[in-house]
C-alpha positions as CSV (number, residue, x, y, z in Angstrom):
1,X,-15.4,159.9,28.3
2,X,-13.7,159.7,31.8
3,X,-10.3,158.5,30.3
4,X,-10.4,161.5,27.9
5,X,-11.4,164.3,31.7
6,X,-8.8,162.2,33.4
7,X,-6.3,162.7,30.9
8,X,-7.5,166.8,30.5
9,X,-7.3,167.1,34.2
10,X,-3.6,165.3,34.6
11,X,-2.8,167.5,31.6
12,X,-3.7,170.8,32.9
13,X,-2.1,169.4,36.4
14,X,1.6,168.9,34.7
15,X,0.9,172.2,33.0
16,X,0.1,174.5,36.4
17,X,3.0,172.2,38.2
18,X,5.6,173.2,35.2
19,X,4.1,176.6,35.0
20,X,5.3,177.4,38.8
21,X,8.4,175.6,38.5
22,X,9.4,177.6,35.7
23,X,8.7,181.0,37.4
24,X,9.8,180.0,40.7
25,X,13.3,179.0,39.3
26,X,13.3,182.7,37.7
27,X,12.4,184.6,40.8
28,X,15.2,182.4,42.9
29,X,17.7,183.4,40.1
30,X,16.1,186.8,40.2
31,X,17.1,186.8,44.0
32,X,20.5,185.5,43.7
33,X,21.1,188.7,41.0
34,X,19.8,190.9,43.1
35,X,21.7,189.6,46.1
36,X,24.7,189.1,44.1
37,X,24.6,192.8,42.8
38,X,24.5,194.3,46.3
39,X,27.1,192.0,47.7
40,X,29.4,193.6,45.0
41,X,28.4,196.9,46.0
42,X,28.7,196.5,49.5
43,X,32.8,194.8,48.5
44,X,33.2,197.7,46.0
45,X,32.5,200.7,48.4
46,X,34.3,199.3,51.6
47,X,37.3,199.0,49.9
48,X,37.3,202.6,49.2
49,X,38.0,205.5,52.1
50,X,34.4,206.4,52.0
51,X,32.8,210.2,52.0
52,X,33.8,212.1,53.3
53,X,37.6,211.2,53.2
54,X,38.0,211.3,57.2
55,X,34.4,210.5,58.1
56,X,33.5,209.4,62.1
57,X,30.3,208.6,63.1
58,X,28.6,211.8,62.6
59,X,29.8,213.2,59.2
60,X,29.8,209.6,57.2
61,X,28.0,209.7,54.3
62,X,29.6,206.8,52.5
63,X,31.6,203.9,54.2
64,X,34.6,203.0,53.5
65,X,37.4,200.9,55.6
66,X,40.3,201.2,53.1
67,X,42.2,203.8,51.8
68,X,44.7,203.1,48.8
69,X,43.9,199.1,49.0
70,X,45.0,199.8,53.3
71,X,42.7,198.7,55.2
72,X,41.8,201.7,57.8
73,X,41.1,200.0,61.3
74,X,40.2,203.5,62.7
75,X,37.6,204.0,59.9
76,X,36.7,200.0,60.6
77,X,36.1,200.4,64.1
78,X,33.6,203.8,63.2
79,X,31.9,201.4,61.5
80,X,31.2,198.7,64.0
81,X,29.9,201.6,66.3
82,X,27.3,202.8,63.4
83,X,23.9,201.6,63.7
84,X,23.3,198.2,61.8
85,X,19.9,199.6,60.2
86,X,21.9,202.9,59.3
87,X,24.8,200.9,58.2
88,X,22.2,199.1,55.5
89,X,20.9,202.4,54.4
90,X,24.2,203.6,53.8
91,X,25.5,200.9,52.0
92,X,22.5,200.5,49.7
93,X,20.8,197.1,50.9
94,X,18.2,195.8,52.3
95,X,19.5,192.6,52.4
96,X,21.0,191.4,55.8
97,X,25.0,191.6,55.9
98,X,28.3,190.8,57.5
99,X,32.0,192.0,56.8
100,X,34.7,190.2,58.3
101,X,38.6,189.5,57.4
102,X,40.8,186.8,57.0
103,X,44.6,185.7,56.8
104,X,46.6,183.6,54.4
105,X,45.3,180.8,56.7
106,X,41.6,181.6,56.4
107,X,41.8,182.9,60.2
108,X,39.2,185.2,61.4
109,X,40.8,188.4,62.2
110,X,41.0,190.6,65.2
111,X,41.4,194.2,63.8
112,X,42.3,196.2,66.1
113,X,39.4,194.2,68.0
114,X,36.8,194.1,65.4
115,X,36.4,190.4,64.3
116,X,33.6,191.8,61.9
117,X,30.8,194.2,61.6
118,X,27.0,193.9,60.3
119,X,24.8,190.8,61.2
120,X,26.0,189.2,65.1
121,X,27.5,186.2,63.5
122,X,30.9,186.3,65.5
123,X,31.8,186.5,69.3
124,X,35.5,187.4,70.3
125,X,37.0,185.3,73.3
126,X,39.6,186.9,75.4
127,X,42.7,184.9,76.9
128,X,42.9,187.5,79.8
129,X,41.8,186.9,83.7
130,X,40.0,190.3,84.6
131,X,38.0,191.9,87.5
132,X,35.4,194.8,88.1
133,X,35.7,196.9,91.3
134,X,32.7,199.7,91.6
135,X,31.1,201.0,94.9
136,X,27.4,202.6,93.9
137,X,25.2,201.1,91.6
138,X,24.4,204.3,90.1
139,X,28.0,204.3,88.9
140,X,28.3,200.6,87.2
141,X,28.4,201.4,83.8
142,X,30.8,198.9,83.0
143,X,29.6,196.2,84.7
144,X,27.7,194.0,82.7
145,X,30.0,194.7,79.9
146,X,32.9,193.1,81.8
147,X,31.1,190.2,83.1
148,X,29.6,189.3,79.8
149,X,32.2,190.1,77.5
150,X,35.3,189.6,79.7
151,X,33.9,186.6,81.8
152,X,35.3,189.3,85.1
153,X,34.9,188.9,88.7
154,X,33.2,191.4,90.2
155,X,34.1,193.1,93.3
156,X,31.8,195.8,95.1
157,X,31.8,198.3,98.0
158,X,33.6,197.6,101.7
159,X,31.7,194.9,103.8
160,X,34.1,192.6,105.9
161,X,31.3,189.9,105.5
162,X,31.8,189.8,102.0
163,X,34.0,187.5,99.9
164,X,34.2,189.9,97.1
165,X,34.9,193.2,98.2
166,X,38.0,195.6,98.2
167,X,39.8,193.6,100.2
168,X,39.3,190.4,98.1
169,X,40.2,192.2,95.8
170,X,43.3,193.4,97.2
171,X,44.0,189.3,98.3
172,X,43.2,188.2,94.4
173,X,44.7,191.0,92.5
174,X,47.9,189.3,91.4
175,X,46.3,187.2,89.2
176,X,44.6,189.7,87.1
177,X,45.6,190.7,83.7
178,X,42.9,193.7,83.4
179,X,41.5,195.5,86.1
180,X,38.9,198.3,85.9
181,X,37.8,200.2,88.8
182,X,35.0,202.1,88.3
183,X,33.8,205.3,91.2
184,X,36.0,203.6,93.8
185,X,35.5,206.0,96.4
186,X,37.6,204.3,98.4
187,X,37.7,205.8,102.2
188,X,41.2,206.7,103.1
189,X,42.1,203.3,105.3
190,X,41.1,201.7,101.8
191,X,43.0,203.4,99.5
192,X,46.1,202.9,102.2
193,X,45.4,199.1,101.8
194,X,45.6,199.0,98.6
195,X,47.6,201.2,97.0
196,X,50.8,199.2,96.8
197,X,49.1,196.1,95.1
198,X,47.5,198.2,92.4
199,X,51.1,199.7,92.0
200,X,52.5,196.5,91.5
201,X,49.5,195.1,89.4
202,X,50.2,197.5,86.9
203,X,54.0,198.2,87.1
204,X,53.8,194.4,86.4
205,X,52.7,195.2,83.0
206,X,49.2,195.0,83.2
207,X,45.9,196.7,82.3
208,X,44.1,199.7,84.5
209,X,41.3,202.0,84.0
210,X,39.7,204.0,86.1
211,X,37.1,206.7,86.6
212,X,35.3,208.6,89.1
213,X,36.4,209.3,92.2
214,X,39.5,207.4,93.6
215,X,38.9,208.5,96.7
216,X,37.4,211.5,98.8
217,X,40.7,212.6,100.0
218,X,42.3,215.0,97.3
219,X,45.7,214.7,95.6
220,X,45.9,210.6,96.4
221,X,48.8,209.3,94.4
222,X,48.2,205.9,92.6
223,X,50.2,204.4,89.6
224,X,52.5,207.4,88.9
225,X,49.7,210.5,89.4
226,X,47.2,212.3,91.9
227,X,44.0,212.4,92.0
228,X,41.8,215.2,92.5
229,X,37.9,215.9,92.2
230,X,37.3,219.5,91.1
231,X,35.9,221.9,93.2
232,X,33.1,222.8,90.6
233,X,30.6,220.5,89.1
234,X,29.1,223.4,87.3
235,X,28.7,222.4,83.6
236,X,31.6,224.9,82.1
237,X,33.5,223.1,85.2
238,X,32.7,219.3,83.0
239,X,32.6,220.8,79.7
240,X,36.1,218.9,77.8
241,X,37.7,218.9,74.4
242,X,39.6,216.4,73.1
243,X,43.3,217.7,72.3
244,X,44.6,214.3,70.9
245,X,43.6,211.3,69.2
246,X,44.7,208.0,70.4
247,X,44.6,204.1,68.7
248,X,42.1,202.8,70.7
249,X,39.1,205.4,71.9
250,X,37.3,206.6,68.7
251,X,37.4,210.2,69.8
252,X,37.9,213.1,67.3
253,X,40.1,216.2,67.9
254,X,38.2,219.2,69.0
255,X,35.3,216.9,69.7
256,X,33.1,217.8,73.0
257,X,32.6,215.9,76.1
258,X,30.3,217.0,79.0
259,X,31.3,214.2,81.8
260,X,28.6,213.8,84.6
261,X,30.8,214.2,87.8
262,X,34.5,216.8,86.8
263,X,37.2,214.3,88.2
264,X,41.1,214.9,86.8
265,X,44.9,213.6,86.9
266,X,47.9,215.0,87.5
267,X,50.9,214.1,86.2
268,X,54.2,212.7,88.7
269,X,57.4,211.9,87.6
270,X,56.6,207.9,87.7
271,X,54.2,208.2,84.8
272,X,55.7,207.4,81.5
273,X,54.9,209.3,78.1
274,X,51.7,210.7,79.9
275,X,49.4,211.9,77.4
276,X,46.5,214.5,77.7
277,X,43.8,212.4,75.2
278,X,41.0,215.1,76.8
279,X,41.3,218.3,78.9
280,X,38.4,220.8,80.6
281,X,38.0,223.8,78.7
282,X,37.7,225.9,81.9
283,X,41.0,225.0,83.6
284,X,42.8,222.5,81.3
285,X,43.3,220.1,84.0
286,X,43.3,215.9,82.5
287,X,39.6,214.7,81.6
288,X,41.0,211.9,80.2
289,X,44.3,210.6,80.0
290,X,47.1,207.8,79.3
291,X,50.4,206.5,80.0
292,X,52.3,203.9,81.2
293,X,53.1,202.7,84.5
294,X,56.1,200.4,85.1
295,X,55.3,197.8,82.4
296,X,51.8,198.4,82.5
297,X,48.9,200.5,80.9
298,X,46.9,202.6,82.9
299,X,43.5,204.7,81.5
300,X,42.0,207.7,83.3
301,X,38.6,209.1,82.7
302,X,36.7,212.1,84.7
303,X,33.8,209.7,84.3
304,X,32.2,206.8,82.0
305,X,29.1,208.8,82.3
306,X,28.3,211.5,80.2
307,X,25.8,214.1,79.8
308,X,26.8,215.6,76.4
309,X,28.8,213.4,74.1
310,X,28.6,213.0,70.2
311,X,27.7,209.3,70.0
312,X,27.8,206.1,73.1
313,X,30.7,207.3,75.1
314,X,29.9,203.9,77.0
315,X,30.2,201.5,74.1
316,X,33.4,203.5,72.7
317,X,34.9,202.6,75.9
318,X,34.0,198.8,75.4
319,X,35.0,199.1,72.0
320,X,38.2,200.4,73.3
321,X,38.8,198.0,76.4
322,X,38.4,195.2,73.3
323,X,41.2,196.8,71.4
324,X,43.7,197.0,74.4
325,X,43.2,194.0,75.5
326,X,43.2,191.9,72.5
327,X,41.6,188.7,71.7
328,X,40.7,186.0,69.4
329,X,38.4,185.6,66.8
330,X,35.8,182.8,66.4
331,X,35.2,181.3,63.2
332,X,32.3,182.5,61.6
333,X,29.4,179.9,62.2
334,X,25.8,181.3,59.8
335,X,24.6,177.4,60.0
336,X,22.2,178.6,62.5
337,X,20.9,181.2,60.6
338,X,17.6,180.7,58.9
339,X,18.9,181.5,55.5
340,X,16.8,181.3,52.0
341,X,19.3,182.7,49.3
342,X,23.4,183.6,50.4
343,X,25.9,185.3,48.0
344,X,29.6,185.8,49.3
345,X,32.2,188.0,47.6
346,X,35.9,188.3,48.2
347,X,37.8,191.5,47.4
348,X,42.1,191.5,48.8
349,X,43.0,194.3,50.6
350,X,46.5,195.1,52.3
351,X,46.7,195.5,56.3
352,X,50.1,195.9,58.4
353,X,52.0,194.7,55.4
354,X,50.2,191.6,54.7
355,X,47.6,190.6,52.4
356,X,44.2,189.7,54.0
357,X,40.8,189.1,52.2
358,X,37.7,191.0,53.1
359,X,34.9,188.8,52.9
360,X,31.4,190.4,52.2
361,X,28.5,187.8,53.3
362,X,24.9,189.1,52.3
363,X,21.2,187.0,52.5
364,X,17.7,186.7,52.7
C-alpha cells in the first residue's frame, strides 16, 4: 500500500513538473514571436520616410529615418529628440527598444551625432578640450550639459580671487577646441581684455557660441559682428521666425521662437557666409545666426532661454553642439541590462554613399 501512494504521488509529481515545462516553453516561444514580430515592425517602418513625408516633432505621425533606402539624419535626429514613451506608442510596441547603426566594420556610428535612439544603451565621448563661461546663475542653461557631456571647465563671473574666472579664461583659452559663453555681460574693461583672444580662438578654427548679452555697451564688435541688446523687451520685440534651416539645429522654416531677453547681431565685413538661421518679426534684426570666422565656427543666439518655442529649445541646442562638434561612438554594451527575452533584426540602408546596417534591438 505505501509503495503503490508513493508511486501515485511521484507520478502525479513528474506529471505537474512536465505539465509546466511544456507550457512554460510555449509562452517563452510565445514571447520570442511576439518580440520577434515587433522588432520587424519597428526595422520595417524606420526604413521608410515616415508620415507625414517631412514630419518634425510636432506633425509625426509615423517614424521613419530613411527615404528611398537613404538614411535621413535630419529625420534621425527628430527622432532622438521625441519622447522615448511616445516613440514606443508610435512605433507600435510595448516592448523596450534601441536603433543604432553600424559600418562595414561593425563600428557604432555617429550620425550626424546620434550614436542611437530608444533605450540609454550608448554614451558618445568627445575628443575635444572645451570650457563654459556664464556670469548669473539664472542664465546657466548650458551648464551642466557641458560639464557632463563635454567633460568642460567652467568659468564664471569677474572675481580676481578666483582661479576660474574671465581672466582664466582669457590665460587658458588657447587650448580650447569649443568654447560657449553663455550671458557674458562682460563690463567694458572685460570685453577690452578679451576680445583679441576670443578673435584668435576662433579665427584659429575653432568652435563658439554665444548668447545673451555680450556686454552692456552696445555695438561691441567680436569675431567679425556687433552686438547689440534691443531697446524693447516687449514680447512683439522677442517674437522670431525662422527664415532658414540649417544641418545641425532642428528648427523648421516659419517656425516660432519667443526668446526671453531680445539680443541680436550684426553683420561686418570679417564674417564669412553669414547666415540669418532666425530673425525678429518686428525689425528683422539676427535672432539667431551663423558664419564663420577666420577658420573657425561661430553660433549666435538672442538667448538659450525661451518663453514660447515648439519643442526643448535647450536640448535642440545640445543636440546641435553634439553634431558640430563631433564624436565617437561607444560600443553598444546591454550585458548590464536585466534582460528576459532579446530579438535583434538587421535591415541595410544607404548613408553618404556607403552601406551601413540599421540594427533594431528590442526586449523584455
Amino acid at each position: 500500500m505505501d509503495f503503490a501512494i508513493g508511486l501515485l504521488l511521484f507520478s502525479f509529481t513528474l506529471a505537474i513538473y512536465f505539465g509546466y515545462t511544456n507550457n512554460f516553453q510555449k509562452q517563452e516561444s510565445g514571447d520570442l514571436d511576439f518580440l520577434l514580430k515587433d522588432a520587424k515592425a519597428i526595422s520595417s517602418s524606420l526604413a521608410l520616410s515616415g508620415y507625414p513625408n517631412d514630419w518634425d516633432a510636432s506633425t509625426v505621425v509615423r517614424i521613419g529615418v530613411s527615404d528611398d533606402q537613404r538614411l535621413n539624419s535630419t529625420k534621425l535626429k527628430s527622432f532622438k529628440l521625441l519622447n522615448y514613451s511616445r516613440t514606443k506608442s508610435s512605433l507600435g510596441t510595448t516592448y523596450e527598444y534601441f536603433v543604432h547603426f553600424v559600418n562595414q566594420d561593425e563600428e557604432v556610428l555617429n550620425v550626424d551625432s546620434v550614436c542611437g535612439v530608444g533605450h540609454s544603451l550608448i554614451n558618445t565621448s568627445y575628443n575635444i578640450k572645451s570650457a563654459y563661461y556664464y556670469s548669473d546663475i539664472a542664465d546657466s542653461f548650458l551648464k551642466d550639459f557641458m560639464e557632463t557631456t563635454f567633460k568642460a571647465d567652467i568659468y564664471f563671473g569677474d572675481n580676481p580671487g578666483d582661479l576660474d574666472d574671465i581672466d582664466s579664461l582669457k590665460t587658458n583659452i588657447s587650448k580650447y577646441g569649443f568654447l560657449v559663453m553663455e550671458h557674458a555681460s562682460l563690463s567694458t574693461s572685460n570685453y577690452n581684455d578679451v576680445k583679441d583672444e576670443i578673435n584668435n580662438f576662433s579665427s584659429s578654427g575653432n568652435i563658439f557660441m554665444i548668447s545673451g548679452q555680450l556686454t552692456s555697451a552696445q555695438g561691441k564688435e567680436l569675431v567679425g559682428v556687433d552686438f547689440f541688446k534691443k531697446s524693447g523687451q516687449s514680447i512683439s520685440d522677442r517674437n522670431s521666425t525662422v527664415n532658414n534651416t540649417d544641418q545641425h539645429l532642428t528648427l523648421t522654416k516659419d517656425e516660432n521662437i519667443v526668446f526671453a531677453q531680445a539680443y541680436y547681431v550684426e553683420n561686418e565685413s570679417e564674417a564669412i557666409g553669414f547666415k540669418q538661421i532666425a530673425t525678429f518679426n518686428k525689425d528683422g534684426k539676427n535672432a539667431i545666426s551663423n558664419w564663420k570666422y577666420g577658420n573657425g565656427s561661430v553660433y549666435s543666439f538672442s538667448d538659450f532661454d525661451v518663453s514660447f518655442f515648439n519643442g526643448d529649445f535647450v536640448n535642440m541646442i545640445e543636440a546641435a553642439a553634439k553634431g558640430i562638434v563631433g564624436g565617437t561612438c561607444n560600443p553598444i554594451n546591454i550585458t548590464s541590462l536585466n534582460l528576459k527575452n532579446l530579438v535583434k533584426t538587421e535591415r541595410y540602408l544607404n548613408y553618404n554613399s556607403d552601406i551601413v546596417k540599421m540594427i533594431v534591438y528590442i526586449w523584455q
